[in-house]
DRENPA-3360 file (N, C-alpha, C; in nm, 2 decimals, always signed):
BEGIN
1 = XXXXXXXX = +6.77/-3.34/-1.60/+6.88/-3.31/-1.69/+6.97/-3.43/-1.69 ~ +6.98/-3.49/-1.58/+7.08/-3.59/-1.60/+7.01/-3.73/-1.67 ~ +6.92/-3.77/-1.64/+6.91/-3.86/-1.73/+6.91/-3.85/-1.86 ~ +6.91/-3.70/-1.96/+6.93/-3.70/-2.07/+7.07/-3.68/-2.11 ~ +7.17/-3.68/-2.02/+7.30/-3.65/-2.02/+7.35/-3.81/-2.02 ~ +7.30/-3.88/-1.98/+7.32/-4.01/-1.95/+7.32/-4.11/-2.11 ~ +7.16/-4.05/-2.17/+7.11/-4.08/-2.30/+7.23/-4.04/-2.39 ~ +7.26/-3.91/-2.36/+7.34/-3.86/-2.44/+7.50/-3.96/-2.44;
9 = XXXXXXXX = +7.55/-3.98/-2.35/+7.66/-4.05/-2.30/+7.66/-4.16/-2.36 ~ +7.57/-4.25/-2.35/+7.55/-4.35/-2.43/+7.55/-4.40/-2.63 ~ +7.45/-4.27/-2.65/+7.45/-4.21/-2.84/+7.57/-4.16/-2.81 ~ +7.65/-4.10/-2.73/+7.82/-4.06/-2.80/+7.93/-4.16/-2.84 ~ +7.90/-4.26/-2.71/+7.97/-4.37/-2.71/+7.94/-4.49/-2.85 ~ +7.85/-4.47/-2.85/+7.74/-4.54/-2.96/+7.86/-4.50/-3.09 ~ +7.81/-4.39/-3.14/+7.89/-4.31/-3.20/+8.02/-4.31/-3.24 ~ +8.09/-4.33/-3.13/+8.24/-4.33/-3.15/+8.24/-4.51/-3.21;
17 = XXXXXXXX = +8.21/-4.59/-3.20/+8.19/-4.73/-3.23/+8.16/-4.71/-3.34 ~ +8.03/-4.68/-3.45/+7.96/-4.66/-3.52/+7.96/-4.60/-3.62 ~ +8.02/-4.59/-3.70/+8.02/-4.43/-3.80/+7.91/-4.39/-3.82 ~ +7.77/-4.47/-3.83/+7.66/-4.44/-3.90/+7.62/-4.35/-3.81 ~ +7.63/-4.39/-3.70/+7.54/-4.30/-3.58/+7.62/-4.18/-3.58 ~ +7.49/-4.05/-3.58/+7.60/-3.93/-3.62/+7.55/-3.86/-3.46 ~ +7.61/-3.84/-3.37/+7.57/-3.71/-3.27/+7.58/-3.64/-3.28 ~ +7.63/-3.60/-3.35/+7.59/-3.42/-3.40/+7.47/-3.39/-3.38;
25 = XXXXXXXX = +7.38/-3.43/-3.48/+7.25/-3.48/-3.49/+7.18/-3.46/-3.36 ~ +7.20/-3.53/-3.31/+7.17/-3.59/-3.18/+7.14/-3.45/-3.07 ~ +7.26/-3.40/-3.07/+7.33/-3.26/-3.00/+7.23/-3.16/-3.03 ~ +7.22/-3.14/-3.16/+7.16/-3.06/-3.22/+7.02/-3.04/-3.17 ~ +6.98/-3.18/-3.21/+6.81/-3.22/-3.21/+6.81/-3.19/-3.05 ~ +6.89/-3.23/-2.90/+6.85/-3.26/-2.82/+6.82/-3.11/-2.75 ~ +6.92/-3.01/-2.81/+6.94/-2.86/-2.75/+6.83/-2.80/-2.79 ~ +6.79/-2.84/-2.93/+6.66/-2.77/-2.94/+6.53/-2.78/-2.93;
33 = XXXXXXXX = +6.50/-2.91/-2.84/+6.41/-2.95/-2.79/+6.43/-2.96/-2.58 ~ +6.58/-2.96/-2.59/+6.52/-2.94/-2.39/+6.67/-2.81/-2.41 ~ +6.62/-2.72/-2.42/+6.74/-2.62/-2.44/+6.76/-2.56/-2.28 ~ +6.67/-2.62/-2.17/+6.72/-2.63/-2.02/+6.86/-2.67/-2.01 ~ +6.95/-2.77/-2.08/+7.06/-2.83/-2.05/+7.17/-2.77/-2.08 ~ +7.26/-2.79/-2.01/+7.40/-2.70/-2.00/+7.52/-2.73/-2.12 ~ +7.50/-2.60/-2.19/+7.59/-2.65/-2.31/+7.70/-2.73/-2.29 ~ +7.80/-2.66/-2.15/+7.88/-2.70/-2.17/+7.90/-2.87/-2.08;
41 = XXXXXXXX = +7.81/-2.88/-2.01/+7.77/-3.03/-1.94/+7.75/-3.15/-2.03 ~ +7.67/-3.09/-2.15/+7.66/-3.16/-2.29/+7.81/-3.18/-2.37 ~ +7.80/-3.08/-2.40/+8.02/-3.08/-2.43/+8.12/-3.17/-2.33 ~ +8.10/-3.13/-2.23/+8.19/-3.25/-2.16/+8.14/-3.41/-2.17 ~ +7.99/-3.42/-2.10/+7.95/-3.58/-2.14/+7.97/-3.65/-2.27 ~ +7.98/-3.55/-2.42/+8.00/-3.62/-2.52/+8.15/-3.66/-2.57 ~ +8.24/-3.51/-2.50/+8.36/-3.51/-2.52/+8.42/-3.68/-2.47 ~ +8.35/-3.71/-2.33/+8.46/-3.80/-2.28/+8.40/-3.95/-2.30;
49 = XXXXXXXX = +8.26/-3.94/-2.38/+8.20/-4.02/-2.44/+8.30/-4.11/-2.59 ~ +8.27/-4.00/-2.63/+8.40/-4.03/-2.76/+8.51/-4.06/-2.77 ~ +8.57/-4.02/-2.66/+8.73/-4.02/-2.62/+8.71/-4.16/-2.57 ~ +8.59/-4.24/-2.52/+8.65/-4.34/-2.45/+8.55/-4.49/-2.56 ~ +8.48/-4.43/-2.61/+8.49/-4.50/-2.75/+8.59/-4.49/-2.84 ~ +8.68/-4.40/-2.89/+8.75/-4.37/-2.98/+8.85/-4.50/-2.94 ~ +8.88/-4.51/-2.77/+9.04/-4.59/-2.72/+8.99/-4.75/-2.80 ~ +8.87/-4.76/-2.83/+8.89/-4.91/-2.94/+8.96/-4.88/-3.02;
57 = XXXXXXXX = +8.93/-4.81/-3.12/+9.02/-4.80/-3.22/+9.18/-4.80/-3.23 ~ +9.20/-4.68/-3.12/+9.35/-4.64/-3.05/+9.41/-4.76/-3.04 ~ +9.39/-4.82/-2.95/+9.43/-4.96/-2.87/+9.40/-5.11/-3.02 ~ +9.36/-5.07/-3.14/+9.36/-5.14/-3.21/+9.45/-5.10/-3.33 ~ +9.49/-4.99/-3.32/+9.61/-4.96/-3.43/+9.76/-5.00/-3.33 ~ +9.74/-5.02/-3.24/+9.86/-4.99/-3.15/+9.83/-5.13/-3.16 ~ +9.81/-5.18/-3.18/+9.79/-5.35/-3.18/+9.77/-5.44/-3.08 ~ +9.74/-5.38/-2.96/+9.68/-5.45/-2.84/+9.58/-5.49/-2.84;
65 = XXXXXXXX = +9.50/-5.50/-2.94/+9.37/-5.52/-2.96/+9.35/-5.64/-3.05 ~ +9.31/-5.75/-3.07/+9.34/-5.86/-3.20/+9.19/-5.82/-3.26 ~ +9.16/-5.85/-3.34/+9.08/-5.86/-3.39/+9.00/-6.06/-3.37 ~ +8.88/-6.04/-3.35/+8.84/-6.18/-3.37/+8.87/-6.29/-3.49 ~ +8.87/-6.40/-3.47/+8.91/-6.47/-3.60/+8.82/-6.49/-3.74 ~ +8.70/-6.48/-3.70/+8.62/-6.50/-3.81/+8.64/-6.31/-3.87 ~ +8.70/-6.23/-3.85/+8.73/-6.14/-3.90/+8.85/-6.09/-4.01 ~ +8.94/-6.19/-3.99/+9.07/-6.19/-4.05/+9.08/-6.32/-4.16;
73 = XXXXXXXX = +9.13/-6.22/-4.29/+9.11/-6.32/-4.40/+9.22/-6.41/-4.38 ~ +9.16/-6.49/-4.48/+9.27/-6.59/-4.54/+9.37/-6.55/-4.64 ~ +9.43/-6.56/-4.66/+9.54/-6.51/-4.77/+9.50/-6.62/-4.88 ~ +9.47/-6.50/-5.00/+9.47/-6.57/-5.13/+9.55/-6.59/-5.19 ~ +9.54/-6.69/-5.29/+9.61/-6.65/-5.40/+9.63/-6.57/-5.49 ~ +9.72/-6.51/-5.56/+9.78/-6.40/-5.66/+9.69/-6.43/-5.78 ~ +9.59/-6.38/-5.83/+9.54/-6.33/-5.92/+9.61/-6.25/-6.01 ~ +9.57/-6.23/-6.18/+9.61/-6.14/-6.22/+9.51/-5.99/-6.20;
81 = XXXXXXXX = +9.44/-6.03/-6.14/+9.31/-5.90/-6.13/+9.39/-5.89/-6.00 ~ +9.42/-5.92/-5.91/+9.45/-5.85/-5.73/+9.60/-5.82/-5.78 ~ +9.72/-5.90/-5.87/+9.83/-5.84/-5.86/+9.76/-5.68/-5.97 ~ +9.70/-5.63/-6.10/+9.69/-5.54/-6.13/+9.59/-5.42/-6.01 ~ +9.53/-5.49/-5.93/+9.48/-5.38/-5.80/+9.59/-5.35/-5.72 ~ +9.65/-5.41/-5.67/+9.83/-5.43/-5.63/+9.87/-5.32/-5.63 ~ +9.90/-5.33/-5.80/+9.99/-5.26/-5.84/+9.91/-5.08/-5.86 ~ +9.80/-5.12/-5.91/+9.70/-4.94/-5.92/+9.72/-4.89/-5.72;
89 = XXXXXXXX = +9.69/-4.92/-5.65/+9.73/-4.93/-5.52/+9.83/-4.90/-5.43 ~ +9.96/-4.93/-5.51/+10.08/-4.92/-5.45/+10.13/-4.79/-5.44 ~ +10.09/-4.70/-5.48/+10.10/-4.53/-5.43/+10.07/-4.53/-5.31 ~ +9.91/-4.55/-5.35/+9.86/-4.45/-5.22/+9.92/-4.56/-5.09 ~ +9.92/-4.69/-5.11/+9.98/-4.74/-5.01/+10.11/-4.70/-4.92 ~ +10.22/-4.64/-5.05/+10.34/-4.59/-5.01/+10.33/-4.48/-4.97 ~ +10.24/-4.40/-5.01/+10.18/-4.23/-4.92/+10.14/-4.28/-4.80 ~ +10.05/-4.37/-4.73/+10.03/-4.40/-4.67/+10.15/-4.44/-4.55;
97 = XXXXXXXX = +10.17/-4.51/-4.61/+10.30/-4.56/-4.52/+10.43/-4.43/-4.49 ~ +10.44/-4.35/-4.60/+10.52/-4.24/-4.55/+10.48/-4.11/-4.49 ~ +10.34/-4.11/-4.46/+10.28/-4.05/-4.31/+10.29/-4.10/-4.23 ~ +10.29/-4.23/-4.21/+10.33/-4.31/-4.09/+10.43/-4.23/-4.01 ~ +10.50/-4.25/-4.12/+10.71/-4.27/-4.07/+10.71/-4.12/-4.05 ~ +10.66/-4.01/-4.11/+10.67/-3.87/-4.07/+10.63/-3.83/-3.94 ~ +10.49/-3.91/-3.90/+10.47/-3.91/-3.77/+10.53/-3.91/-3.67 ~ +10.59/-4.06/-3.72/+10.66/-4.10/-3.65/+10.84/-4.03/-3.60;
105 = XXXXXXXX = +10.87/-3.96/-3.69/+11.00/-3.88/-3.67/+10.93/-3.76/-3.62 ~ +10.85/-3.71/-3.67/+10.75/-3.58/-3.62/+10.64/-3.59/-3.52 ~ +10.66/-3.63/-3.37/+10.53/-3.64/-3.31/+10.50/-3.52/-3.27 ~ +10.52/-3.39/-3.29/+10.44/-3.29/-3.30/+10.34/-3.27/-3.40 ~ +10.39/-3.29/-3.55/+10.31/-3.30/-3.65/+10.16/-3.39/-3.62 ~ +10.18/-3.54/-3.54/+10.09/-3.58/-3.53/+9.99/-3.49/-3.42 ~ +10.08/-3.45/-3.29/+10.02/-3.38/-3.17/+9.89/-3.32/-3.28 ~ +9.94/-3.17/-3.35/+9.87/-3.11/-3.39/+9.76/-3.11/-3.50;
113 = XXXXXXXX = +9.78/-3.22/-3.55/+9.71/-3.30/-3.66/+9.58/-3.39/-3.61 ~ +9.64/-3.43/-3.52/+9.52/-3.47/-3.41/+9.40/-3.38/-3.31 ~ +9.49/-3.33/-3.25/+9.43/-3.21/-3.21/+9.29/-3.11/-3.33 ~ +9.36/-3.07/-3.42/+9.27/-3.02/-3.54/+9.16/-3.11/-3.60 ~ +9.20/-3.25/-3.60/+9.12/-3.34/-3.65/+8.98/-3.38/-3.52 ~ +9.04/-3.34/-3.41/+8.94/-3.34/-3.28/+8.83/-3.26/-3.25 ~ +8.88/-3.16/-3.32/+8.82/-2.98/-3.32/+8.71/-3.01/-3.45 ~ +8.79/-3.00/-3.55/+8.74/-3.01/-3.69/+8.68/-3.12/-3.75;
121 = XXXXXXXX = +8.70/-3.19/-3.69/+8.67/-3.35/-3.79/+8.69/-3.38/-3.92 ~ +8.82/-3.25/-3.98/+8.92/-3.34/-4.06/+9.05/-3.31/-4.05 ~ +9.15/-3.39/-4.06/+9.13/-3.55/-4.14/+9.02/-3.59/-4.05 ~ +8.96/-3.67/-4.09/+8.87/-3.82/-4.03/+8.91/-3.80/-3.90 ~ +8.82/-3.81/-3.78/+8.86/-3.83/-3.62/+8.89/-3.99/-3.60 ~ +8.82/-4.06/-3.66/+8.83/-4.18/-3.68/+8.94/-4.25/-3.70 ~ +9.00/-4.20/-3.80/+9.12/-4.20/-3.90/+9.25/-4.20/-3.83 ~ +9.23/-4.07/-3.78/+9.35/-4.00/-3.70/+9.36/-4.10/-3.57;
129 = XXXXXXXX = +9.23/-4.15/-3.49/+9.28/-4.18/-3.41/+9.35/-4.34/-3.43 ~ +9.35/-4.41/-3.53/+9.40/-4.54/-3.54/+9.52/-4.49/-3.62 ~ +9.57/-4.40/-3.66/+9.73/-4.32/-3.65/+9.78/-4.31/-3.55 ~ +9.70/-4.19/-3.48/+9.75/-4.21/-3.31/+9.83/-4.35/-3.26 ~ +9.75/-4.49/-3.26/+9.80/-4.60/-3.22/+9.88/-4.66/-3.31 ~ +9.88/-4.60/-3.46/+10.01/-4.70/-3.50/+10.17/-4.62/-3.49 ~ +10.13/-4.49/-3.48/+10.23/-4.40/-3.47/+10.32/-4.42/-3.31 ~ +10.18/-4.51/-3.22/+10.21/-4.50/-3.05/+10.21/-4.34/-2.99;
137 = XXXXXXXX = +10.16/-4.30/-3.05/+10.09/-4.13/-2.98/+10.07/-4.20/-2.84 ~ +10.18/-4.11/-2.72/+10.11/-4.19/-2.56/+10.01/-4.16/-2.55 ~ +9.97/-4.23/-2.44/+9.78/-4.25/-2.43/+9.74/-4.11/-2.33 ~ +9.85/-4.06/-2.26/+9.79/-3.94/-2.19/+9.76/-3.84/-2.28 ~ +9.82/-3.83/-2.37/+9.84/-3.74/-2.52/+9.70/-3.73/-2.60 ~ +9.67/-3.87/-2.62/+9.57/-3.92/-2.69/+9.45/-3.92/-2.63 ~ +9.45/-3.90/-2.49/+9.27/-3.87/-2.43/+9.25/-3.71/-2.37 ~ +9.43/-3.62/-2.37/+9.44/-3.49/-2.31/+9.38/-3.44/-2.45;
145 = XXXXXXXX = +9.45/-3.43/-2.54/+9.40/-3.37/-2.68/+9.27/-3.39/-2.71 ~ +9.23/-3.53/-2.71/+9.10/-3.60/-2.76/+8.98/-3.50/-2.70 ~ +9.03/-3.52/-2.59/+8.91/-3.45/-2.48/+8.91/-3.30/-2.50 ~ +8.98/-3.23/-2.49/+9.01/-3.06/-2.50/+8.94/-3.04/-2.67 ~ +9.00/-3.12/-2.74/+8.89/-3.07/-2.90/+8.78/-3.15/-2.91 ~ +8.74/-3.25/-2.85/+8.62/-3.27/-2.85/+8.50/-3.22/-2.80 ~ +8.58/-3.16/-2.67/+8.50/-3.06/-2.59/+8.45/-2.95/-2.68 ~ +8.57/-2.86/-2.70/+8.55/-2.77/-2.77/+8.43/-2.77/-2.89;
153 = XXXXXXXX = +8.45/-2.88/-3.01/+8.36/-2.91/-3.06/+8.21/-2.94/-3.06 ~ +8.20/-2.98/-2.94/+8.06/-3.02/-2.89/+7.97/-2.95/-2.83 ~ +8.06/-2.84/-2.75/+8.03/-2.77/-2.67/+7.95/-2.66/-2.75 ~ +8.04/-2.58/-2.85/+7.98/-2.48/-2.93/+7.84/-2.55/-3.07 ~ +7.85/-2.68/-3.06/+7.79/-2.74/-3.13/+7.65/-2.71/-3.01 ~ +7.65/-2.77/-2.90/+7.53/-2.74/-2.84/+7.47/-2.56/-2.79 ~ +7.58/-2.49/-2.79/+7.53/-2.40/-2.76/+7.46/-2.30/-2.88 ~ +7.50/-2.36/-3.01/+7.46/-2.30/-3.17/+7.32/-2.28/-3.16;
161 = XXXXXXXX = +7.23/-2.38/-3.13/+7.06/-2.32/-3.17/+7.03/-2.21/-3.02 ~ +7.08/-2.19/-2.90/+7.08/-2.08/-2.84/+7.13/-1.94/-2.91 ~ +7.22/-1.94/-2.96/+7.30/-1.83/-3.05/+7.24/-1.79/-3.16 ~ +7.20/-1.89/-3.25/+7.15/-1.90/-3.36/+7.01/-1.82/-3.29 ~ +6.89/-1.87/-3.22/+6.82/-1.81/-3.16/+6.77/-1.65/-3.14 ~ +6.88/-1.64/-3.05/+6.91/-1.51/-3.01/+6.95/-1.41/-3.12 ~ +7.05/-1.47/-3.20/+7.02/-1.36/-3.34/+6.90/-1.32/-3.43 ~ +6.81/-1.43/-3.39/+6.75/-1.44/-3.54/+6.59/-1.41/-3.43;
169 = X = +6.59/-1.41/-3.36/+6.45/-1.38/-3.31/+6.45/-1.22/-3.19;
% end
C-alpha cells in the first residue's frame, strides 16, 4: 500500500503544477484496480499533495515568487489592434479587479469561497488559490482550508467505486 500512496503523492503533486494532469482520474482508476487501499489514506496523501503544490501558485500571486526572465514580456508598443483588445477587455478587467478589493474588505467571503472552491472545484481551485495570494489570505488559512476540502474531496472521490459497487452488485 504504501508505495502506491507514494505514486499517488507524487501524480497529486504533479497535478497541482499541471492542469493537464487530472488525478481524479488517477484516484478513480487506482481504487478500482487495488481497492485494498484506504479511502481515506488516499484522501489525506492527495489532500496534502495538492495543498503543497497549490503553495506555488499561492506564493506567486502573493508575489514572493518572481517569475523567471525569459518568461516576462517586453512591453510593446500601442497598436491600434491591442489598444481596441484594451478597450473590449476593460470590463472584465475591472470585474476582476473589483473581486479583488471585495475580498479584500471581505476575507470571510474569500474564507468561504475558497473553502467551496476546495470541496467543489468551482470557481477554479487553481484560480482561487492565486486570489488567496493576491488577496494575502494567511497561509495557515490557506493550507487549514486547502487541506479539510481537499480531503473531503478526495476522500469520497476514492471511496465512490466501493459505494458505487455495493449498490449495483
Amino acid at each position: 500500500m504504501l508505495p502506491w500512496l507514494c505514486v499517488t503523492f507524487g501524480v497529486a503533486f504533479g497535478s497541482a503544477l499541471v492542469p493537464f494532469v487530472s488525478i481524479e482520474v488517477f484516484v478513480l482508476a487506482l481504487m478500482t484496480q487495488r481497492p485494498g487501499i484506504s479511502w481515506a489514506a488516499l484522501g489525506a496523501v492527495v489532500a496534502v499533495a495538492q495543498v503543497a503544490g497549490k503553495l506555488v501558485y499561492y506564493y506567486a500571486g502573493r508575489g514572493s515568487i518572481h517569475l523567471p526572465a525569459f518568461l516576462h514580456r517586453e512591453p510593446k508598443p500601442m497598436t491600434p489592434t491591442r489598444l481596441r483588445w484594451q478597450l473590449r477587455t476593460k470590463r472584465l478587467r475591472g470585474w476582476i479587479e473589483g473581486i479583488k478589493e471585495r475580498c479584500e474588505r471581505h476575507p470571510h467571503w474569500m474564507f468561504g469561497t475558497y473553502g467551496v472552491s476546495s470541496v467543489v472545484g468551482l470557481p477554479p481551485y487553481m484560480a482561487m488559490t492565486v486570489l488567496a495570494g493576491l488577496v494575502r489570505m494567511p497561509l495557515h488559512t490557506f493550507v487549514s482550508v486547502g487541506l479539510v476540502g481537499r480531503f473531503v474531496r478526495f476522500s469520497a472521490l476514492a471511496a465512490s467505486p466501493a459505494m458505487f459497487a455495493g449498490w449495483f452488485l
